[in-house]
C-alpha positions, 0 to 999 in steps of 0.5 A: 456656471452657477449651476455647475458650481451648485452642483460641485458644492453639493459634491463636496457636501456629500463626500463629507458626509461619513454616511455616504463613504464606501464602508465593509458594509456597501454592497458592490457589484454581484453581492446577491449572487454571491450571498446565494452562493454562499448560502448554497455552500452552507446548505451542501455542507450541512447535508453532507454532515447530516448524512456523513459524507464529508471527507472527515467522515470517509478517512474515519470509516477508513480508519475504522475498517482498516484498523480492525483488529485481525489474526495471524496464524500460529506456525507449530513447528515454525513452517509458513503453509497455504492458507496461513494468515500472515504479516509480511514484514520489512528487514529495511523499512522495519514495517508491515506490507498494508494496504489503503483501500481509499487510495486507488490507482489510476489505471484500468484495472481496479487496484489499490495502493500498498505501503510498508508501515510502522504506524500499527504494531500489531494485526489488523484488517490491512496488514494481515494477508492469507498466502493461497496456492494459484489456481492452475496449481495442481499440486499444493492445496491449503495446508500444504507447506510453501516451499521455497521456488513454489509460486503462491498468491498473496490475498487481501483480509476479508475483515478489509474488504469483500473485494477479491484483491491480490498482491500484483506488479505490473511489468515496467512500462512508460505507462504503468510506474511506481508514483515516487521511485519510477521503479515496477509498480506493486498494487493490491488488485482484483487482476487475476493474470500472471502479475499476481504470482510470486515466489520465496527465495533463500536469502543467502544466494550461496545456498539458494540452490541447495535450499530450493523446495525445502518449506519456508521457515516462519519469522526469517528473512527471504527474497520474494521474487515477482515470477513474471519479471523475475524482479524483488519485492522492494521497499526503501524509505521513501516516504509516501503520504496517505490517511494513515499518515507517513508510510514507505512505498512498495515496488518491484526492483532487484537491487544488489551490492556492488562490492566484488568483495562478496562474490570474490570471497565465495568463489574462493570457498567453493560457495558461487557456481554457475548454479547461483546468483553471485550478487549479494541482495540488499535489506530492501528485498529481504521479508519475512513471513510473521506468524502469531508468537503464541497459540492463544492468540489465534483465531481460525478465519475462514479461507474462501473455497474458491480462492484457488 
């Protein structure tokens, strides 16, 4: 019993002692593990600084690369022809088709993600595109006036990225979908299928018929149609986030208004026929091809002799 009471004595001596309290500075449990890990954290992060592998130092040489100032060819007589370098602009969103070369889509097939963006203004390496002939296209060659219902191939600048990447959309599927919308996925890939061809449409769907292969003017809007599908090239202001900061997504999608009002007044002039569409096409599918606004800014770049 005297022990015991020695013993809870002591205890209680020790517990009033400050020095032998619990402080931040005890050490428990794994702490040497801990601190080696930490350690091992500091020594990985100062490596990759060294060599610029952080993450801040992959978004800088993306926007370095991708903001390079490009071309845009000068249209004389105000026609968009094969081997043109153009800006497609949005009547809707009010923005440039650009493209993110670090955002790459999941699928099996190499493709990168596409936006409209009103971030950059002018020409640069990811917003400027060159509209080439296909390959089984035997007739056009570069030069050549796009006409409207010719197909054509819209390819990624080479100041971006030496990888031979074209405008696609894939044809709807419960596994292949836009990341936001759900609607026909756009990509810019190194697919070479049918995916990649596209068409321009007159805007006005009353003279689409009559306007069918006249060249397709510079600076106008027009209706670009996916050829497999027979869907619009679409955007809207649906806000899709990425390095470059807010941008709004690209799809595949035919919308159209559905007040009768339109098709009645141009049935009652003689305009609708069963020629035609009779549905009015919304802002979200009307583009243009932006040319450069004067001669003197131009700079000649190369077309690839094999991009046919």
């Amino acid at each position: 019993a005297a022990a015991a009471a020695a013993a809870a004595a002591a205890a209680a001596a020790m517990m009033d002692d400050p020095r032998a309290r619990y402080s931040s500075k005890t050490r428990i449990g794994n702490w040497n593990e801990e601190q080696k890990l930490e350690e091992e954290k500091i020594k990985k992060y100062l490596e990759k600084k060294a060599k610029g592998e952080l993450m801040i130092n992959k978004i800088h040489r993306n926007m370095h690369g991708s903001l390079k100032t490009a071309s845009l060819t000068y249209s004389k007589d105000g026609k968009i022809r094969f081997g043109d370098n153009i800006m497609l602009y949005s009547a809707k969103t009010e923005g440039v088709l650009s493209v993110d070369i670090t955002d790459r889509d999941s699928g099996s097939i190499e493709a990168y993600a596409v936006t409209t963006s009103t971030l950059t203004k002018g020409p640069v390496a990811r917003n400027v595109f060159t509209i080439i002939p296909h390959k089984g296209d035997k007739k056009n060659k570069v030069g050549d006036y796009l006409t409207f219902g010719t197909k054509f191939v819209l390819k990624v600048n080479p100041l971006l990225t030496k990888k031979d990447l074209k405008l696609a959309s894939i044809p709807l599927s419960p596994m292949e979908f836009s990341k936001i919308s759900k609607r026909q996925l756009v990509l810019m890939s190194v697919d070479g299928s049918a995916d990649i061809l596209f068409k321009a449409q007159f805007k006005d769907v009353s003279k689409r018929f009559e306007m069918e292969g006249l060249p397709v003017p510079a600076n106008a809007e027009v209706v670009i149609v996916h050829n497999r599908t027979g869907k619009n090239l679409c955007t809207d202001k649906i806000q899709y986030h990425n390095d470059f900061g807010t941008e709004y997504e690209v799809c595949c999608d035919t919308l159209t208004n559905a007040n009768r009002s339109y098709t009645l007044t141009h049935e009652k002039s003689g305009k609708v026929t069963s020629d035609n569409n009779a549905k009015e096409p919304l802002s979200q599918n009307f583009w243009a091809f932006l040319t450069a606004s004067n001669p003197a800014t131009e700079t000649a770049q190369k077309v690839d002799s094999d991009a046919r």
